[in-house]
N, C-alpha and C positions, 0 to 999 in steps of 0.2 A: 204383386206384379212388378217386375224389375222395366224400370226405365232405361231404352239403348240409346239413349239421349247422346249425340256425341257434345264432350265439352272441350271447349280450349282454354289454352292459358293464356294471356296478355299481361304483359306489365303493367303495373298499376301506377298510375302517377298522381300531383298533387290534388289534382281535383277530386282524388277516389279517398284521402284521407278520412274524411268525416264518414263515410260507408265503413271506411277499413278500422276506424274507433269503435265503430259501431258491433260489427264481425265481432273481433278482437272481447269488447266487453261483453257483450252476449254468450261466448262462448267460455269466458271466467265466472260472470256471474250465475249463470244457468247450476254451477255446480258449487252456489258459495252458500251455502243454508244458512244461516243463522251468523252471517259474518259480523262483525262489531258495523255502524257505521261510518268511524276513523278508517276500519279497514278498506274500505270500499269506497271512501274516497281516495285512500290512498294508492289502490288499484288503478282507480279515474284517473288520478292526476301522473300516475307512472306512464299509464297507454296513451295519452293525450301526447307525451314529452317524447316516447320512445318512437311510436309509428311515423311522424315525418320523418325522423334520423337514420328509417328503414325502410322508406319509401319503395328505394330500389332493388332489392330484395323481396317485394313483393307480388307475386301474380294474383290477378282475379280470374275466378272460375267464371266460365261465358258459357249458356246454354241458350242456343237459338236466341245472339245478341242479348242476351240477360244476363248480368252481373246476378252470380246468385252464390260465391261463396268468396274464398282466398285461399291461398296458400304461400307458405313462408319457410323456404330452405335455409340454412347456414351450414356453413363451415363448421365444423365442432369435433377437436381433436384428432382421429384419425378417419372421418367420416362426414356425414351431414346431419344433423338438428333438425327435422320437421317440428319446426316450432309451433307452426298452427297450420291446419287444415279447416276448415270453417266453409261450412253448407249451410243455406237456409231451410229451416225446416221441411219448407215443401218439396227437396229435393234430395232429404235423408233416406237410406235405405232403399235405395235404387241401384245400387251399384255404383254409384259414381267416385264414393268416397275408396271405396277399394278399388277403380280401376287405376285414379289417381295413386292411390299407396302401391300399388304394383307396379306401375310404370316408373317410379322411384324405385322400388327395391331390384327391377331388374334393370338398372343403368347405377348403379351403388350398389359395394359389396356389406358395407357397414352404414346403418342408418340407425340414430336414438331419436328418444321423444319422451315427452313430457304426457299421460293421460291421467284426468282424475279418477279416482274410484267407482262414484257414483258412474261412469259415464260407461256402464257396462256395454252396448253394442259395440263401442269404438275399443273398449280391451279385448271384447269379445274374438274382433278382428283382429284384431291387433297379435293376439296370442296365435290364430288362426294365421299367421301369414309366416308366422314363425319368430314373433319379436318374445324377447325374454326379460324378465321384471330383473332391475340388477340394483335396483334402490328402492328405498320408498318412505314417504310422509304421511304426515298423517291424513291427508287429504289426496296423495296423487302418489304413482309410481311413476319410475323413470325405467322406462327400457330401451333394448337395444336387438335392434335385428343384426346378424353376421352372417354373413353367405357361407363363411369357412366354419360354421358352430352350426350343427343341427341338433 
């Protein structure tokens, strides 16, 4: 059953930092199976140093006054970087996370992103909206939606 939860966005400020490490590492490590533990801290210690220096570039997702995700646009070439999208589980697969990715793709004519592999419902969509794999690792693709490429 699709949740028509309406959510907004709000800037996120310093005091949402320690939620927003939080987001942030749950949404890398969810998909790091068997990562070394160097690596993993070394993730720790990049997200802890990067998200203050990003503060502002951040919104949190708000549903009936509840912080219950993020999202993070940049600049990136001729276009924008959804670098993170980030839902708490109890509000995955409601609709929310594609009403937000539309509401982006139809105010941008070019949008990339970063998804892992494993993280099939969010490629799932992903490919479903129209974004196309234009790289890839061994753990993640990078694609790109174009208004002007169908």
């Amino acid at each position: 059953m699709k949740n028509n939860s309406i959510y907004k966005l709000e800037q996120a400020a310093k005091k949402d930092i320690d939620l927003l490490i939080t987001y942030k590492l749950a949404s890398i490590l969810d998909y790091a199976e068997d990562m070394p533990k160097e690596e993993i801290d070394k993730i720790t210690n990049y997200v802890k140093t990067t998200i203050p220096n990003q503060i502002k570039e951040y919104k949190l997702i708000i549903i009936e006054h509840q912080k219950v995700g993020c999202l993070l646009l940049e600049k990136y070439e001729d276009g924008l970087l959804l670098n993170e999208l980030y839902l708490d589980k109890n509000y995955r697969r409601k609709g929310i996370g594609t009403s937000i990715v539309t509401n982006i793709l139809n105010n941008n004519s070019k949008v990339y992103l970063w998804v892992y592999k494993e993280n099939t419902p969010a490629l799932n969509l992903y490919k479903k909206l129209g974004f196309k794999i234009i790289e890839c690792t061994e753990t993640r693709y990078f694609m790109k939606y174009d208004i002007n490429v169908k």
